[in-house]
BALOBA-1460 file (C-alpha; in Angstrom, 3 decimals):
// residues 316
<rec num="1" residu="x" x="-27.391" y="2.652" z="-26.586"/>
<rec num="2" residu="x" x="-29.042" y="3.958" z="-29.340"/>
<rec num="3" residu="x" x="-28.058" y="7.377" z="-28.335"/>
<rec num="4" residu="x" x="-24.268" y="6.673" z="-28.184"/>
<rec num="5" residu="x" x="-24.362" y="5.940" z="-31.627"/>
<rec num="6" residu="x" x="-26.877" y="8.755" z="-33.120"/>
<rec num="7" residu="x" x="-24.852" y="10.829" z="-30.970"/>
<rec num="8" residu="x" x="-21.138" y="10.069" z="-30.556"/>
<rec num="9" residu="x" x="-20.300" y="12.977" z="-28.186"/>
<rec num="10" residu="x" x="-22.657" y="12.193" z="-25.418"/>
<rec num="11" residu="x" x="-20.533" y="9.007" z="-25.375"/>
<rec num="12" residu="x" x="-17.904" y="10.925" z="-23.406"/>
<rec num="13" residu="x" x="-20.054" y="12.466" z="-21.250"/>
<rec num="14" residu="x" x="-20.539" y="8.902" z="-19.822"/>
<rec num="15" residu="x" x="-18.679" y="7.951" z="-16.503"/>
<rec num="16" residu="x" x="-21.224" y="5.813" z="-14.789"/>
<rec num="17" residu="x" x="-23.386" y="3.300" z="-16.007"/>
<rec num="18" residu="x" x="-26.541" y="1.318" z="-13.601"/>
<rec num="19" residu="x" x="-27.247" y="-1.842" z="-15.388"/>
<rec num="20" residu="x" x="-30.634" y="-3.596" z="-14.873"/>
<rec num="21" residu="x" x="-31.647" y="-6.891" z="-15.912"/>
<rec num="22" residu="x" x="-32.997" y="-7.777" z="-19.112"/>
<rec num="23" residu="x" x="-36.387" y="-10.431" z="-18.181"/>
<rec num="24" residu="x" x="-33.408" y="-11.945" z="-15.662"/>
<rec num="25" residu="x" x="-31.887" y="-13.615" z="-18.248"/>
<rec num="26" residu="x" x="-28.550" y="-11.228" z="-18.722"/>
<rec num="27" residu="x" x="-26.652" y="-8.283" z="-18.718"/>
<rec num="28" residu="x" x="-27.473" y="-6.275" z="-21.689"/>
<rec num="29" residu="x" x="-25.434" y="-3.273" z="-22.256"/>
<rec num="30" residu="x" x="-21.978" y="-5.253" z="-22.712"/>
<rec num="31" residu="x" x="-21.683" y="-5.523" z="-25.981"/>
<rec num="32" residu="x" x="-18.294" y="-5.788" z="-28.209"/>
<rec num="33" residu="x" x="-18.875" y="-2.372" z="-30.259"/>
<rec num="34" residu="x" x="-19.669" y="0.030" z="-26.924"/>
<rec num="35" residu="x" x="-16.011" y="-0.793" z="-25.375"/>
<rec num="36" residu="x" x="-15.046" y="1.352" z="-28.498"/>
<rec num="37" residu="x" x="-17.501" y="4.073" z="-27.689"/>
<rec num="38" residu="x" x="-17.929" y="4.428" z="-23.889"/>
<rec num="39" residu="x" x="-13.955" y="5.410" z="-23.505"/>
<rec num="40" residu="x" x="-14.552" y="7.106" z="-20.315"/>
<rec num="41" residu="x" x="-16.888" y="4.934" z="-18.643"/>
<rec num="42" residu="x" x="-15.059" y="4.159" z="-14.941"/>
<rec num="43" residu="x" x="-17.684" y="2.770" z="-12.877"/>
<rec num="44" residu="x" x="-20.594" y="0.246" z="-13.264"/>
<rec num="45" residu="x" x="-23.096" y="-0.768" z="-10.391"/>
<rec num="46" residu="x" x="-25.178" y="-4.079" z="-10.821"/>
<rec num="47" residu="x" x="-28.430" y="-4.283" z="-8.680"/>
<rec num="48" residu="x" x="-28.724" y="-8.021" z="-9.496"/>
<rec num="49" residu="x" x="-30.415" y="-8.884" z="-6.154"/>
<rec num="50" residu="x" x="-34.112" y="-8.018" z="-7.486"/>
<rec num="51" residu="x" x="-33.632" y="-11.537" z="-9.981"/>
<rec num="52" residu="x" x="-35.050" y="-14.209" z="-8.578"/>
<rec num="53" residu="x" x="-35.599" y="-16.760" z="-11.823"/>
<rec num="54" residu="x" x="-32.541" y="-18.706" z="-12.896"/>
<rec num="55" residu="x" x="-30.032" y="-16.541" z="-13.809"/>
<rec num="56" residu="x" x="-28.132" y="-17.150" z="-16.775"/>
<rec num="57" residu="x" x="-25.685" y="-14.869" z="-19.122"/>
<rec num="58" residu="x" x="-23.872" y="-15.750" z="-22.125"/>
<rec num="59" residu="x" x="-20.457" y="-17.640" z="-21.949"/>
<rec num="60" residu="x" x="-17.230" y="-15.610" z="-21.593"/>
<rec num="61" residu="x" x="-19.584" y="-12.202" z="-21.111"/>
<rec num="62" residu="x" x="-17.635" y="-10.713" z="-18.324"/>
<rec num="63" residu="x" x="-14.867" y="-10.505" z="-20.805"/>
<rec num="64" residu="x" x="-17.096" y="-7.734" z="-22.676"/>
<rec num="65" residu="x" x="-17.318" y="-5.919" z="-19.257"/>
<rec num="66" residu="x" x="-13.776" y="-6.090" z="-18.591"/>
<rec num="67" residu="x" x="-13.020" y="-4.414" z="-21.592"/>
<rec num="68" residu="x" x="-14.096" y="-1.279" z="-20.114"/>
<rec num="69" residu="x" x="-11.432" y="0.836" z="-18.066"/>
<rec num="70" residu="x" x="-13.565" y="0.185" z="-14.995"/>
<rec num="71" residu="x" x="-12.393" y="1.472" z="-11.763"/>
<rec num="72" residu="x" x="-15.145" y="1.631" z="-9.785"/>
<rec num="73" residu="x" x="-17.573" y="-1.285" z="-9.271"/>
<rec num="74" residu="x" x="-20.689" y="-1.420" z="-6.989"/>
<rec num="75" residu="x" x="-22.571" y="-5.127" z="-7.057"/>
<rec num="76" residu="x" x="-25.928" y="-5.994" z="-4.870"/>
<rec num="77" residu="x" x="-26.679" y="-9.440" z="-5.308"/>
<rec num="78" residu="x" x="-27.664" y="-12.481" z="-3.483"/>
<rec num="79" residu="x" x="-25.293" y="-14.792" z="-3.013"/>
<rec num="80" residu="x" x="-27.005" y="-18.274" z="-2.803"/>
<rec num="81" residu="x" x="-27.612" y="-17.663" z="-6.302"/>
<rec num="82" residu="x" x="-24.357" y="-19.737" z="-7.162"/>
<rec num="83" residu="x" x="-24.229" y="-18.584" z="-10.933"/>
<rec num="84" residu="x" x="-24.270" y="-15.076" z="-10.057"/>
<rec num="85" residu="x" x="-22.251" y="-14.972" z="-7.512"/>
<rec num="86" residu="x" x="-19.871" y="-16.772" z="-9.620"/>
<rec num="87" residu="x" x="-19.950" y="-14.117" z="-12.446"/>
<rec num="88" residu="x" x="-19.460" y="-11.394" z="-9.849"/>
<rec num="89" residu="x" x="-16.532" y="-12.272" z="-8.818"/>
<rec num="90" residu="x" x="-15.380" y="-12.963" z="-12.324"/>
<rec num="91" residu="x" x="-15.618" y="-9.577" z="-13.094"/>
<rec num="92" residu="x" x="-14.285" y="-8.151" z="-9.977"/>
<rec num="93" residu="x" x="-11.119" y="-10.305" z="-10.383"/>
<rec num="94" residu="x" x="-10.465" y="-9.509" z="-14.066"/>
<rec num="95" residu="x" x="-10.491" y="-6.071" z="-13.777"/>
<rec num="96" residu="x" x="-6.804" y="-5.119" z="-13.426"/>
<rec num="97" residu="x" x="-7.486" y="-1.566" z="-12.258"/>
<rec num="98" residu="x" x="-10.268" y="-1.789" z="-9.804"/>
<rec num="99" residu="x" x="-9.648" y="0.575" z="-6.803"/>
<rec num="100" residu="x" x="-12.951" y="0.864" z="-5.172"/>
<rec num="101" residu="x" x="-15.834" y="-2.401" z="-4.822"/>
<rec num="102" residu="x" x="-18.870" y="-2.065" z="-3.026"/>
<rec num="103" residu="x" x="-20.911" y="-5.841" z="-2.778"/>
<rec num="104" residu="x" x="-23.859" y="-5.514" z="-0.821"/>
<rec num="105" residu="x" x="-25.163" y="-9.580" z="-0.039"/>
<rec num="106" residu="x" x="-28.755" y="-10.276" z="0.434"/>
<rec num="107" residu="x" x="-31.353" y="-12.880" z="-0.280"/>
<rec num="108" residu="x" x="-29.419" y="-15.862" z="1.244"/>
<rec num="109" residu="x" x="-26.339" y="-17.713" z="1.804"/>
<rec num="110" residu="x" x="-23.795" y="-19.311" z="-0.687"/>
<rec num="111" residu="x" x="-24.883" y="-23.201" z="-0.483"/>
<rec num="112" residu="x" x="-20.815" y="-24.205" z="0.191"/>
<rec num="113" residu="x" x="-20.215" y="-27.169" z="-1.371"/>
<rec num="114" residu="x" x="-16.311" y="-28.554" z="-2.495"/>
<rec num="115" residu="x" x="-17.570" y="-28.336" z="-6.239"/>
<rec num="116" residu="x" x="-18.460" y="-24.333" z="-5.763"/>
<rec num="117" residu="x" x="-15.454" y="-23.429" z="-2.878"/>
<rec num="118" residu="x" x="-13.139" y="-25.348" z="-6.128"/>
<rec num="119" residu="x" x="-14.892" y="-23.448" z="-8.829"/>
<rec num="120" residu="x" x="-14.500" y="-19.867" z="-6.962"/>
<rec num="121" residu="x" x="-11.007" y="-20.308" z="-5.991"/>
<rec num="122" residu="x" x="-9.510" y="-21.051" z="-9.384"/>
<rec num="123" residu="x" x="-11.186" y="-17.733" z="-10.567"/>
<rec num="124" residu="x" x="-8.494" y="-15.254" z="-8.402"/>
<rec num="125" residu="x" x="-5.215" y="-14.296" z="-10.155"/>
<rec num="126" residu="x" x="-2.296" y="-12.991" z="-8.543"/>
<rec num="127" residu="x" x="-2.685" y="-10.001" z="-9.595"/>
<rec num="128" residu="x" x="-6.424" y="-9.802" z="-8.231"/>
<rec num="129" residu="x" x="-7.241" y="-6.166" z="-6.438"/>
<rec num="130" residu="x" x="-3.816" y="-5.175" z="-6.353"/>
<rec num="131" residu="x" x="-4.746" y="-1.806" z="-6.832"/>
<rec num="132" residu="x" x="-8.137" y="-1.909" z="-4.562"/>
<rec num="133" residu="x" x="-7.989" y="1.097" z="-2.050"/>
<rec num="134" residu="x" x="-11.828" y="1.444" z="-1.481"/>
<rec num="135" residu="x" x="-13.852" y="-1.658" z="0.167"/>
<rec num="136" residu="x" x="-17.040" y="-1.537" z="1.097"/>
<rec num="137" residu="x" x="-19.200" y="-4.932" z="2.792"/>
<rec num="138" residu="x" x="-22.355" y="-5.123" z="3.079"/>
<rec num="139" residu="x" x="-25.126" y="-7.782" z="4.366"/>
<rec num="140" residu="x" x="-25.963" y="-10.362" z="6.808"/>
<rec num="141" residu="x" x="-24.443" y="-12.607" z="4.881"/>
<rec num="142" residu="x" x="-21.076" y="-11.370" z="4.394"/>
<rec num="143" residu="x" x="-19.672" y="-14.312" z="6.773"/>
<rec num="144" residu="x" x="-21.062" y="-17.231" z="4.762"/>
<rec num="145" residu="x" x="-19.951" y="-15.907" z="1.794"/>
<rec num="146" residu="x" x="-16.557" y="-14.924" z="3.162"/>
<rec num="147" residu="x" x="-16.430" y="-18.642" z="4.168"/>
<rec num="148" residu="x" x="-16.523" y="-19.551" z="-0.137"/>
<rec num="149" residu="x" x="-13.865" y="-17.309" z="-1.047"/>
<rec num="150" residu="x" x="-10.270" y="-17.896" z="-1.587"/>
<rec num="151" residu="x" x="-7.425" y="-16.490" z="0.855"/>
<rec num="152" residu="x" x="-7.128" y="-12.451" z="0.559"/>
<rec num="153" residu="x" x="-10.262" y="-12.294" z="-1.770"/>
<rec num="154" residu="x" x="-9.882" y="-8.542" z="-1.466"/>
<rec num="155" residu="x" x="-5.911" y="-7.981" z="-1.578"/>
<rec num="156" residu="x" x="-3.945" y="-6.262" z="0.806"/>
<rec num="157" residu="x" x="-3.849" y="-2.280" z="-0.490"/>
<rec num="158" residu="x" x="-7.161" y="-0.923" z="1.108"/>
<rec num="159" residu="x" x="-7.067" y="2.284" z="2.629"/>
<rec num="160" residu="x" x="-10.487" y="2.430" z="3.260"/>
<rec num="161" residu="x" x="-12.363" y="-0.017" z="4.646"/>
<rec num="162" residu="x" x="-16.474" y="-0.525" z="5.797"/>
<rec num="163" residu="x" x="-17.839" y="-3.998" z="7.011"/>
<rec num="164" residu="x" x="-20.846" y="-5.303" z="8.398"/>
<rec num="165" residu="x" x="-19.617" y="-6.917" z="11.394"/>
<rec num="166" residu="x" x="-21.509" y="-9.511" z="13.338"/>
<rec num="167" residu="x" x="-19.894" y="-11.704" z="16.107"/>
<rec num="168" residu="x" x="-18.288" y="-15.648" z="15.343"/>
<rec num="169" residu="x" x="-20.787" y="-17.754" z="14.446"/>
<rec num="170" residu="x" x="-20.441" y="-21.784" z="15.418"/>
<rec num="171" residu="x" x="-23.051" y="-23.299" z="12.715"/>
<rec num="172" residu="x" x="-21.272" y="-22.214" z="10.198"/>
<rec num="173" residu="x" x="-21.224" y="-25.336" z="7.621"/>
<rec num="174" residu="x" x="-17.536" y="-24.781" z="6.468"/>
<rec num="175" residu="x" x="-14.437" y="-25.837" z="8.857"/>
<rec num="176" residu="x" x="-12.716" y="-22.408" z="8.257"/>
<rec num="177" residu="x" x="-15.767" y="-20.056" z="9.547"/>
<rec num="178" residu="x" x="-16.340" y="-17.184" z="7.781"/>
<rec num="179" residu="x" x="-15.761" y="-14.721" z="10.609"/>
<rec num="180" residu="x" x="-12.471" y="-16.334" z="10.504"/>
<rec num="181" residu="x" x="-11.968" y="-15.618" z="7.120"/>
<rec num="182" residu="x" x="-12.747" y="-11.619" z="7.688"/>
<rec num="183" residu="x" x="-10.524" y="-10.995" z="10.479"/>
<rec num="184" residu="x" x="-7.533" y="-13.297" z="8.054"/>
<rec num="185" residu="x" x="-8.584" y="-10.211" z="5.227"/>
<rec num="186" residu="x" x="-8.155" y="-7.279" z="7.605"/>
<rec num="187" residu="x" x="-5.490" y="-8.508" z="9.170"/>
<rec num="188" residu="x" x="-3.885" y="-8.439" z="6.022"/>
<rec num="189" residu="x" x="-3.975" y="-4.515" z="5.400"/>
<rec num="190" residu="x" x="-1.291" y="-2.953" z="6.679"/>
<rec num="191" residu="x" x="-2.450" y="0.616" z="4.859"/>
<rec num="192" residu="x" x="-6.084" y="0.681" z="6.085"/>
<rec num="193" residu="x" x="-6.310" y="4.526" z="7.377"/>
<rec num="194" residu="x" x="-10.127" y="4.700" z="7.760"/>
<rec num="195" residu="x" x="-12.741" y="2.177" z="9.104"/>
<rec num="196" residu="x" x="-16.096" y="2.235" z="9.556"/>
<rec num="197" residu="x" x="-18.185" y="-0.515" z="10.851"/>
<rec num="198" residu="x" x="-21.877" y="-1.551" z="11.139"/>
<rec num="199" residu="x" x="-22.467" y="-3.170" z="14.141"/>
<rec num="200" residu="x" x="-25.735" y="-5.065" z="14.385"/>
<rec num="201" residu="x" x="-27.042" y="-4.488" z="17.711"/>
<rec num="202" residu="x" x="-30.680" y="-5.738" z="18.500"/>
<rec num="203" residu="x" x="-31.838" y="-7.581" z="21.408"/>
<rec num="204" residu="x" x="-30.330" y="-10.639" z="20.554"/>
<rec num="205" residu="x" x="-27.536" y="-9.585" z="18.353"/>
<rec num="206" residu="x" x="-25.625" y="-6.650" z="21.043"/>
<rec num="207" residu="x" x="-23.306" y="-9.171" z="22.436"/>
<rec num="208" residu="x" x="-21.579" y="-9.486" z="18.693"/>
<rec num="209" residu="x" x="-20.069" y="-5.871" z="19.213"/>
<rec num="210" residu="x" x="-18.186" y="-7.360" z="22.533"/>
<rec num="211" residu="x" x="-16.569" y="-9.807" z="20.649"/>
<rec num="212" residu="x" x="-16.272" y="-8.622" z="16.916"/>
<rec num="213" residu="x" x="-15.278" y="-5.075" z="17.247"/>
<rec num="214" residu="x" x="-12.034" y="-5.838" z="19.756"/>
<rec num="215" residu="x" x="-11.224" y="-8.638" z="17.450"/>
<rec num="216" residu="x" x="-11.509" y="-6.926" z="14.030"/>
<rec num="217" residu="x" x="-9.356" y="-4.039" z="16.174"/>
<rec num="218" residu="x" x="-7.126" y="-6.313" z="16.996"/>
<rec num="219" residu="x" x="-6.386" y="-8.428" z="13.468"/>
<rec num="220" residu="x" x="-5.600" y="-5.072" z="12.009"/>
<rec num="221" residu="x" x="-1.351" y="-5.050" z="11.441"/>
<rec num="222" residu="x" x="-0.295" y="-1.511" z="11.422"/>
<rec num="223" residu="x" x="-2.418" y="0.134" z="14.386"/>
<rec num="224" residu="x" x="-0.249" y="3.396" z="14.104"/>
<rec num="225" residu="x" x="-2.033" y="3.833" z="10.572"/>
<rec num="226" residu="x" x="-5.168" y="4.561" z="11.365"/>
<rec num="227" residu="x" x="-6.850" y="7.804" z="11.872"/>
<rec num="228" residu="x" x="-10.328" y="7.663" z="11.988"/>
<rec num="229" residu="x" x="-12.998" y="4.534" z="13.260"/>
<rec num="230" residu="x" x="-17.107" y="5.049" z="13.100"/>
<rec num="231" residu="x" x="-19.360" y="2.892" z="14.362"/>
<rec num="232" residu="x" x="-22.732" y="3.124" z="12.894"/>
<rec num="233" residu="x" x="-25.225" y="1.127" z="15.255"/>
<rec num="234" residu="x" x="-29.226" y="0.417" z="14.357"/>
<rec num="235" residu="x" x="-32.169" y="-1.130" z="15.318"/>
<rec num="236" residu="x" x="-32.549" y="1.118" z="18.582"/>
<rec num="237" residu="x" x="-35.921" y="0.262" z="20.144"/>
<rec num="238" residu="x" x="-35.723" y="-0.316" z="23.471"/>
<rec num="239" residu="x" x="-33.639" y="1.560" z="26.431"/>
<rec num="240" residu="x" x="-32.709" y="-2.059" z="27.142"/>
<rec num="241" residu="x" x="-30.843" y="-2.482" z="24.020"/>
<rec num="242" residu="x" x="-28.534" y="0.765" z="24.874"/>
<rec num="243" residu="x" x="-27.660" y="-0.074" z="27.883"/>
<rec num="244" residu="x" x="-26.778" y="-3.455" z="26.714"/>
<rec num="245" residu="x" x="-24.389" y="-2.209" z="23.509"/>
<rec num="246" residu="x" x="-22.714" y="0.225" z="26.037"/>
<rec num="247" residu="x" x="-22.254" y="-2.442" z="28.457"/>
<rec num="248" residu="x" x="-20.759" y="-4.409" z="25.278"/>
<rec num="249" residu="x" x="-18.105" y="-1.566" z="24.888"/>
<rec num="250" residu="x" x="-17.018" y="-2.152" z="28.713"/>
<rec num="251" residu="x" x="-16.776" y="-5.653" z="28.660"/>
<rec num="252" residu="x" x="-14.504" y="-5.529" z="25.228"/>
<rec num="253" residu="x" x="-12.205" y="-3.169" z="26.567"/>
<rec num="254" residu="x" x="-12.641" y="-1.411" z="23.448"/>
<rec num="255" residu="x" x="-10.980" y="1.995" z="25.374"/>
<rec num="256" residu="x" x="-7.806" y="-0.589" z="26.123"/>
<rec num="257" residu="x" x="-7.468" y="-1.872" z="22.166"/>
<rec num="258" residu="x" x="-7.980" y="1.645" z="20.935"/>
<rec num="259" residu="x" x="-5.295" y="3.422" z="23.207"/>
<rec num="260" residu="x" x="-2.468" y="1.385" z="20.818"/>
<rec num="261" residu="x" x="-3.930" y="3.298" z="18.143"/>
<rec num="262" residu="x" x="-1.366" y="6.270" z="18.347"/>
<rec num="263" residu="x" x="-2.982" y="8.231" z="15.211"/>
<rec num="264" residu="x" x="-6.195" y="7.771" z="15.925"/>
<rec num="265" residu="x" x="-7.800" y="11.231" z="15.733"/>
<rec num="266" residu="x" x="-11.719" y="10.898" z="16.492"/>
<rec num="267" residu="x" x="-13.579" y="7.790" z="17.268"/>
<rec num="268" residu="x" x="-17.396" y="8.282" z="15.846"/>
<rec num="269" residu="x" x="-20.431" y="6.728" z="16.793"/>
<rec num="270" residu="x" x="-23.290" y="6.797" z="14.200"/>
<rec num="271" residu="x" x="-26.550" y="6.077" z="16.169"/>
<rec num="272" residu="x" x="-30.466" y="5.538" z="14.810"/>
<rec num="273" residu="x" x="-32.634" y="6.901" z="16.935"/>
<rec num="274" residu="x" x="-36.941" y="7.712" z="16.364"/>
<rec num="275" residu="x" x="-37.442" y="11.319" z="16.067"/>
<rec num="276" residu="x" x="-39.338" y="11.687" z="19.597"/>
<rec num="277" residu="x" x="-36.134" y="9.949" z="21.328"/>
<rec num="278" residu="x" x="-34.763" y="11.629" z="24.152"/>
<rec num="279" residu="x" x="-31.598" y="10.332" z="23.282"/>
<rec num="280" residu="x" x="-29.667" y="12.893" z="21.474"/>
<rec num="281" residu="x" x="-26.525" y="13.535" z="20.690"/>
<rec num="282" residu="x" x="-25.087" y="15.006" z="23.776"/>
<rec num="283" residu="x" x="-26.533" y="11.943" z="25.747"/>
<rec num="284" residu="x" x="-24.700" y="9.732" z="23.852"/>
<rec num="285" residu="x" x="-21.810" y="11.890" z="24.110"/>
<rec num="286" residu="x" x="-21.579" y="12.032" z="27.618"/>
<rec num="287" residu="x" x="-22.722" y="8.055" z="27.913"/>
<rec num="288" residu="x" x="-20.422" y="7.058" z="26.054"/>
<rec num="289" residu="x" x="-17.542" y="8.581" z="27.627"/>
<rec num="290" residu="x" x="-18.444" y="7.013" z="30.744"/>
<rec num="291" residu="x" x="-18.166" y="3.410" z="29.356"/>
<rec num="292" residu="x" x="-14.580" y="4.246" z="27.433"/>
<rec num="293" residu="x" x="-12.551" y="5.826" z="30.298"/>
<rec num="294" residu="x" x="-9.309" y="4.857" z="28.895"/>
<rec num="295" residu="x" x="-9.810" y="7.281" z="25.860"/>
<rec num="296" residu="x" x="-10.442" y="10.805" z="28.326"/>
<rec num="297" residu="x" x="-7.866" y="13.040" z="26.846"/>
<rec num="298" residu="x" x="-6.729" y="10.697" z="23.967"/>
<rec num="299" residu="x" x="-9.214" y="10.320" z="21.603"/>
<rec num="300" residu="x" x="-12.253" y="12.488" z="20.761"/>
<rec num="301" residu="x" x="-15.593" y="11.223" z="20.818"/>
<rec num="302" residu="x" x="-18.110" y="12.243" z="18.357"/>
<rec num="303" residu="x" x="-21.712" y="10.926" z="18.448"/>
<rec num="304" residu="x" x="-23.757" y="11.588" z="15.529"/>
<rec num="305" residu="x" x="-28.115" y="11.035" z="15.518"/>
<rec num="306" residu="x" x="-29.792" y="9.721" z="12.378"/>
<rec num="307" residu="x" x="-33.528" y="9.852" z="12.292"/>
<rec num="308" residu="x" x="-35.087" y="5.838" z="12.325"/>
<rec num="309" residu="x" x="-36.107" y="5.056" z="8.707"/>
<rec num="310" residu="x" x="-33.995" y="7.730" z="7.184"/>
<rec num="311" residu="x" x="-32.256" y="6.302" z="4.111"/>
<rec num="312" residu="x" x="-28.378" y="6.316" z="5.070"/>
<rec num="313" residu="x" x="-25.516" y="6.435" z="2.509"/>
<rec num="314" residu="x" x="-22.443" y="6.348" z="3.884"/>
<rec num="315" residu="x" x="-19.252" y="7.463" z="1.619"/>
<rec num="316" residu="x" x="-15.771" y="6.916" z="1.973"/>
C-alpha cells in the first residue's frame, strides 16, 4: 500500500489484487483512500478458508470493497463459518458489475437455521448478478450451502458454467434440499453455452454421476445452446471404480439426454489416472464409446489423461 502512494503510477499497473488475512481478524487492504488510487483494479480473490479463529471485520466494510470497479471475484472459504459466509455474499451481491465468481466451499457446512436462511435472503437485490457470465462451484459442500441461499442466488445470464456435482442427498436438514436448489439455478440459464462438471466418483460416491449428470442435463432450458460439456472425473484407484462410473453412464442414458443437444460439438472426459496406469487415453476413448452408443456419428468424444496428484486448474 505503501507503494501506491510513494509511487502513484504503479497504481495503474494494478488489475488483480490476493488479499490475505490480517491475524484473522479482517480484511486489510480496503480502505476509503485506495478506491481513489487502484482505478483499474477488476478482480480480487479472498483465500479466507485458512481462518479458523472467529472471524470478525468492521461494520459496513464490504462497502469499501464495492467501491472498486470489480468484475472479477474469486472467494475460498468455509462456509459453516456463518459470519463469513455472510460477508461473502455481501460483497458478491453489491457488486453491480460482477461477470465472473469463482467460490470454492470447504471446511464444513452452513449450520441452517431460520435466523441465518432470513439473514442471507434479505441480502440479494434484484439487480444481483445480472451481468454474471462466468460461474464457477466448487466443494463438497456446495449442496448445503446451496440449501441457505435465496432463489436464483447466481442470476440467470451465465454462459459459462462449472459445478461440483454430487448426487441428491436425503439428510439434508433443510425441506428444500440443496441438490434441489442447484438443478432450480441451472435450470434457470437459458444462455449457458459451456459446462463443465466434476463428478465425484469413488467407490462409494460413482452412483451420483447416474443420477446427477442426466438430471443437471436435463434442468438445463435451452438444450440447442450448448456447445461444449467436460466431465472431469477423480479419485481413480481401482479398475472396479471404472467399470462402475462407465456402467453409471449406461444406466443414465446419458447418450439419450445428450442426442437433444443439437449444437453440441465435442463431449470431453477429463480423467486422473497414476502415471504407471495402463489406462490411457485411447482406452478411454474407445471405452467410452462403447457405453454411449447413441452419440456414434453425433457427437465427438474426447478423453483427456491427467497425471494423479498433478495440480489441475481448469479455465473457462
Amino acid at each position: 500500500m505503501r507503494s501506491v502512494f510513494e509511487t502513484p503510477h504503479l497504481a495503474d499497473l494494478v488489475h488483480e489484487l490476493i488479499v490475505y488475512m490480517a491475524q484473522d481478524t479482517y480484511i486489510p487492504f480496503a480502505r476509503g483512500v485506495l478506491s481513489t488510487k487502484l482505478l483499474r483494479l477488476r478482480t480480487v480473490v479472498f483465500p479466507l478458508s485458512s481462518v479458523h479463529r472467529v472471524w470478525l471485520y468492521p461494520p459496513h466494510h464490504h462497502n469499501l470493497v464495492t467501491q472498486f470497479p470489480l468484475t472479477d471475484l474469486v472467494f475460498d472459504l468455509n462456509p459453516s463459518n456463518n459470519s463469513m459466509l455472510v460477508y461473502a455474499l455481501r460483497v458478491i451481491w453489491s457488486l453491480r458489475d460482477l461477470r465472473s465468481l469463482t467460490m470454492m466451499l470447504i471446511g464444513g457446512a452452513p449450520v441452517g437455521n431460520d435466523s441465518l436462511v432470513s439473514r442471507i435472503r434479505s441480502l440479494r437485490r434484484s439487480w444481483s448478478c445480472a451481468k454474471l457470465k462466468v460461474l464457477t462451484l466448487r466443494g463438497v459442500f456446495l449442496q448445503q450451502t446451496m440449501a441457505v441461499l435465496p432463489s436464483s442466488p447466481f442470476g440467470t445470464t451465465v454462459e459459462h458454467l462449472a459445478v461440483h456435482l454430487h448426487g441428491p442427498s436425503s439428510n439434508q436438514p433443510i425441506g428444500h434440499t440443496g441438490f434441489q436448489a442447484l438443478m432450480d439455478q441451472i435450470s434457470l440459464l437459458s444462455s449457458l453455452r459451456e459446462l463443465r462438471i466434476w463428478a465425484s466418483v469413488s467407490r462409494f460416491e460413482w452412483q451420483s454421476t447416474s443420477t446427477a449428470l442426466p438430471m443437471a442435463l436435463r434442468a438445463l432450458p435451452s438444450p440447442a445452446t450448448l456447445s461444449a460439456l467436460t466431465v472431469m472425473v477423480t479419485n481413480y484407484h481401482t479398475f472396479s471404480t471404472r467399470s462402475q462410473f462407465l456402467s453409471s453412464l449406461s444406466e443414465g442414458k446419458v447418450d439419450e439426454v445428450l442426442r437433444k443437444f443439437i449444437n453440441l460439438s465435442v463431449l470431453r472426459f477429463e480423467f486422473t489416472e497414476t502415471k504407471d496406469s495402463s489406462h490411457d487415453s485411447v482406452w478411454w476413448d474407445d471405452t467410452l464409446r462403447v457405453h454411449l452408443p447413441g452419440l456414434r456419428g453425433v457427437v465427438a468424444i474426447e478423453a483427456k489423461i491427467t497425471a494423479f496428484g498433478q495440480y489441475i486448474t481448469f479455465p473457462m
